[in-house]
N, C-alpha and C positions, 0 to 999 in steps of 0.2 A: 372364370370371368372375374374382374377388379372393375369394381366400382370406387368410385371416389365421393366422399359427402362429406358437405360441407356443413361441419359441426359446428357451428357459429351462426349458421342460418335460422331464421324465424323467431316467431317470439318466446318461445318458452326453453330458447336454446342454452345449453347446450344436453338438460336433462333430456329431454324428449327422442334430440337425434341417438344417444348414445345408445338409450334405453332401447330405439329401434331396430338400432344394429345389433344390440344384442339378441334381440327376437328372429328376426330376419337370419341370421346367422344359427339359429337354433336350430332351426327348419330347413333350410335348406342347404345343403352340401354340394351343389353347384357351384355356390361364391367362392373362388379361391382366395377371395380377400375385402374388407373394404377399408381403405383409405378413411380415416376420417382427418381432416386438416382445422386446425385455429390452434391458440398457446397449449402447445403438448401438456406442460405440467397442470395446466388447469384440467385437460381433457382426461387426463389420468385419475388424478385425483376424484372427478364423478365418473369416469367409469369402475372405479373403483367402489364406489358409491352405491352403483345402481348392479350389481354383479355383472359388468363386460369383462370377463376371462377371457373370453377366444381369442388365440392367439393369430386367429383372422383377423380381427384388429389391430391396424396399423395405424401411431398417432404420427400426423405431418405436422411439423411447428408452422405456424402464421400467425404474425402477433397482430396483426391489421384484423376490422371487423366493418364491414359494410352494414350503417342502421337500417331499419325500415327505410325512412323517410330521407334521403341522400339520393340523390340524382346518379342512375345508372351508369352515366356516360364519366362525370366525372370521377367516381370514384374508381372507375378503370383504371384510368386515369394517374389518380393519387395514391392508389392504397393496392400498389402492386404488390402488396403482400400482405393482401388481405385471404380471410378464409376462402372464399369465391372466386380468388381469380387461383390462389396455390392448387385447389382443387382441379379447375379448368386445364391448368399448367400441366397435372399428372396426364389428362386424356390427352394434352395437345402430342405429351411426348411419349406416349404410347404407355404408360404406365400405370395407366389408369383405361378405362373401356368404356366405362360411364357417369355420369356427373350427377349427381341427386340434391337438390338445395330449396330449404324453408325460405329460403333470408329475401332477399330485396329483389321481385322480379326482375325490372330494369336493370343490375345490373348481373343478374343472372342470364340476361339474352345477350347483354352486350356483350359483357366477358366471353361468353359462349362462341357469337356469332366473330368477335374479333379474333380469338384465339384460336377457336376450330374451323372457322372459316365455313362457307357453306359446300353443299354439294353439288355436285357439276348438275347446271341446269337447272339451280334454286335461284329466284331473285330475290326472295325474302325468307327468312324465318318465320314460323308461324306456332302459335301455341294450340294445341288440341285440347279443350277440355273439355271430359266428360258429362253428358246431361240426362238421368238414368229418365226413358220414356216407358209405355206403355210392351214396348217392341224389345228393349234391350237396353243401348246405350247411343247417346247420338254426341258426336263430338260437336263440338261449336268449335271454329275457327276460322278466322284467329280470334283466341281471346285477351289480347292484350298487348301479344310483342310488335306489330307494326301497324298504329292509329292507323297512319294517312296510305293505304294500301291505293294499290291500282287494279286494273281489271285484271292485269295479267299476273299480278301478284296472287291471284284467286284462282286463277287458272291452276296455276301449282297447287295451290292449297289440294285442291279438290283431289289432284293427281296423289299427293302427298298422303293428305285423308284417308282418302279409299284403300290404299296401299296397306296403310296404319290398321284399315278395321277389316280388311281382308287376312290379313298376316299375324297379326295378334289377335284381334277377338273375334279371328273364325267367322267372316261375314261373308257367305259366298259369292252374294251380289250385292257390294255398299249402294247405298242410295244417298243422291247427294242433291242439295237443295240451295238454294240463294238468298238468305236472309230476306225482304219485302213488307212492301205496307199490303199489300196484295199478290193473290195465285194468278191473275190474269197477265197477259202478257206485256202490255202496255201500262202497268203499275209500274215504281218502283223510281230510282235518281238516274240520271244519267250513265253514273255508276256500275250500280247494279245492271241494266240493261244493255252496257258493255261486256259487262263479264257474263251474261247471261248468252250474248253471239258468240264470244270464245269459247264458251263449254259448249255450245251446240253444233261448231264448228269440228269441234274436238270427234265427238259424237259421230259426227257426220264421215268423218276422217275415218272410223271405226278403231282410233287409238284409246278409247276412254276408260279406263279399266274401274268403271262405273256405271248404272244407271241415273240417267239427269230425270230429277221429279219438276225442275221449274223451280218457280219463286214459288218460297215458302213460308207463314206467316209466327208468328211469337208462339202461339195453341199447338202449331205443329211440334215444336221441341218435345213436346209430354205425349201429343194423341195418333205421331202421325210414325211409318215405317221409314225412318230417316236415322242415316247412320252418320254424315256428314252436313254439317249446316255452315256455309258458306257466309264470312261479313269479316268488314274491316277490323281493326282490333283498338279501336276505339267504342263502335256500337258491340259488339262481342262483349268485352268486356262490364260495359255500362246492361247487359241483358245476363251475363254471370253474377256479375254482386247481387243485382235486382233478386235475379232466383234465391240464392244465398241466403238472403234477409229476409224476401216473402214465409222459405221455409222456417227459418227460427221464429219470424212472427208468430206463424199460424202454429207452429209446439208450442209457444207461450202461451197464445191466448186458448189453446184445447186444455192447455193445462190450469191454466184460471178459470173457466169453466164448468169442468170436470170436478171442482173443488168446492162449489159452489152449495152444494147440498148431499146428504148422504145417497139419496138413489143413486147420483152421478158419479160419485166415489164408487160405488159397487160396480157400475156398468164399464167403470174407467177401468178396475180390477177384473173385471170378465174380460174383456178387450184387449190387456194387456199384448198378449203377444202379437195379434194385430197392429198393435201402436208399433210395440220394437219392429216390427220387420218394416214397415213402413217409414220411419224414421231410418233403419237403417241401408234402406234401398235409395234414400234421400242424401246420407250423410257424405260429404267430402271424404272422411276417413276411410272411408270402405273404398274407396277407389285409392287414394293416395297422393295422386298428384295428378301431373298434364304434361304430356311427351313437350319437347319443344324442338317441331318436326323441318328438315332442312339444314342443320347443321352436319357438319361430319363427325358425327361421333355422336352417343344417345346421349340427352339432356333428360330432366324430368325436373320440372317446378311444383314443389309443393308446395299448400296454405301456408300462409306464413303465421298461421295459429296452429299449427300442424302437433296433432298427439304426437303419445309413442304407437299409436295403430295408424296412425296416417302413416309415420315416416316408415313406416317396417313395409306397409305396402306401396309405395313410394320407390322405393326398393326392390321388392318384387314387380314392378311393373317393368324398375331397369331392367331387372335381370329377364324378362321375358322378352323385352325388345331384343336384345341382345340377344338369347337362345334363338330368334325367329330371324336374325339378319335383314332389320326392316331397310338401312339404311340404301344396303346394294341391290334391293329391291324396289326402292323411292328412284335409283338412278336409274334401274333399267326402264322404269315406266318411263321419266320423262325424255330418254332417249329417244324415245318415238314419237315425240312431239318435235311437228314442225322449227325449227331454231327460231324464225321471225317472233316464233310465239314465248318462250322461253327464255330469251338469250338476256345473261343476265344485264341487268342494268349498271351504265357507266355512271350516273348522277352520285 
């Protein structure tokens, strides 16, 4: 397998991506290769730096850099030969298998969704990200790539989802749920309670390669057996930072605390390992990134504060989409879905 990463991506680039190919490539001897693209001679230079020997790495020149804060669509656009889109370019022409990128969400999905196109029977793209519960791991999606979603755009999701935590994290039966202000049936926008007759529709059909829990509320993320949670990627998104920030809050403030008097220095010190696993059961790094599920070809968006243990799993998670052939299993599901339901959209 060739994955393609985009060494210019995120904020601490390009030390971090390099560092993580170096890792990722330690360990596993599956990678026949990875792609890393932005100015070669800088990329050499720190990998040089940081000990990337392997001669699995491949530098791709691209002298363009997409910043954080640059509008997705435009810099598709302008900066055709920027890291992100030279990356995309290798997967579009088959030279690459997978796409891995810190750098600018936006236009990590555009480049994506324009270049690779979607899969038969996707109307939208949608970002899967990981939210670790009581139960395992529950994806939220979307979380970011399409704000202004439709019912039917959910529909897929859900199909997509299940697919994703059946085929890669071994979910025998996904459970998938509806975003909601409420579990009862007559909660919820207009919205939601359209995409709530399509899934049940589906169900009914007996195509749904899911169990539907209903609408389901914010507490359920962390307390409930949910593998896929269902919402626009406008609220998705605005319910991921949320999480994100609550967690660093609350390390800060146990850790001001804990500091407060000697008992609590001792009790923080007995505790310790409980803290690390908890924090690390919390952490973005430990997961890596967020498939970005619908495209033709595997995407994976990572933090854009992304370590070298984020990008190296980040990495690993392509590489396991890819060992499990999620994509031509995303198509067969939605092949059994009615077309009226499906078909993608002409707007």
């Amino acid at each position: 397998m060739k994955i393609a990463l985009d060494a210019m991506g995120g904020d601490n680039a390009p030390n971090v991506n390099l560092e993580g190919a170096r890792d990722i490539l330690a360990e596993n001897s599956e990678i026949e290769s990875i792609l890393l693209t932005g100015p070669a001679d800088k990329l050499k230079k720190a990998a040089a730096e940081c000990g990337l020997t392997d001669t699995r790495a491949i530098f791709i020149d691209a002298s363009q850099v997409v910043g954080m804060e640059e509008s997705g669509a435009k810099a598709l656009r302008r900066k055709k030969n920027s890291s992100i889109s030279i990356a995309a370019e290798l997967v579009k022409k088959g030279e690459a298998q997978a796409l891995v990128s810190a750098g600018n969400t936006g236009a990590a999905v555009a480049t994506a969704t324009v270049k690779l196109r979607l899969l038969k029977g996707v109307q939208r793209a949608g970002i899967a990200s990981p939210m670790p519960n009581e139960f395992g791991v529950c994806n939220l999606l979307d979380a970011g790539a399409n704000p202004e979603a439709k019912p039917s755009h959910l529909l897929g999701y859900a199909i997509m989802g299940s697919v994703y935590a059946r085929e890669v994290l071994k979910v025998a039966d996904p459970q998938v749920g509806v975003m909601s202000n409420g579990e009862e049936e007559e909660k919820g926008t207009a919205f939601t309670q359209e995409t709530m007759i399509l899934l049940k529709n589906l169900v009914e059909q007996g195509n749904a390669p899911f169990t539907l829990c209903g609408n389901v509320e914010g507490h359920d993320l962390f307390q409930t057996k949910l593998d896929v949670c269902l919402c626009d990627g406008f609220t998705g998104n605005i319910v991921l930072k949320s999480c994100e920030a609550t967690a660093k809050a609350m390390s800060k403030w146990m850790k001001e605390e804990f500091k407060k008097n000697p008992v609590r220095i001792t009790g923080a010190l007995l505790g310790k390992g409980a803290f690390q696993a908890v924090k690390d059961r919390t952490n973005y790094e430990s997961y890596g990134g967020s498939p970005l599920l619908g495209v033709n070809g595997v995407v994976i968006i990572a933090h854009g504060g992304s370590s070298t243990l984020a990008v190296k799993n980040a990495l690993k998670m392509a590489a396991q989409a890819l060992k499990h052939e999620v994509n031509s299993k995303i198509e067969e599901a939605l092949a059994k879905v009615s077309p009226p339901d499906l078909t993608p959209s002409q707007e």
